[in-house]
C-alpha angles and dihedrals in degrees: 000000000000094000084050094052089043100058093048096048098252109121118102108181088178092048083062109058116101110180111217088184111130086207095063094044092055084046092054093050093042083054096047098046080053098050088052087046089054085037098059090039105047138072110248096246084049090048093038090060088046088060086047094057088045093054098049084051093056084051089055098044094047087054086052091055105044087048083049091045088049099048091052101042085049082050096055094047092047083050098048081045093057095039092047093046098038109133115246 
């Protein structure tokens, strides 16, 4: 139940997505072939602060996201709130 897992901290709306797309498959790969090439070329205090911007990259993603997630969560509800209170 999503109000139970709420509540206990167990639900992970991120964790869940699975993108099917074609498009971001061929993006990850893309991504992956690119960090073997760097890795290859470059020395491993060069590649390790790479990781470490990438890292930092994901982070920042994931906060989008969440700030995303929340707006249009907020949205819904505000909607639902309009739609639910509208004069007849």
């Amino acid at each position: 139940m999503i109000l139970e897992d709420m509540y206990y901290g167990n639900w992970h709306p991120s964790e869940q997505i699975k993108s099917t797309d074609p498009e971001s498959q061929k993006v990850n790969q893309k991504i992956s072939e690119h960090m073997e090439m760097l890795k290859n070329k470059l020395s491993e205090v060069d590649f390790e602060q790479m990781e470490v911007i990438f890292d930092l990259l994901n982070e920042s993603t994931s906060l989008h996201s969440a700030a995303a997630f929340i707006h249009g969560y907020r949205t819904g509800a505000l909607t639902m709130i309009e739609v639910f209170s509208e004069e007849k």
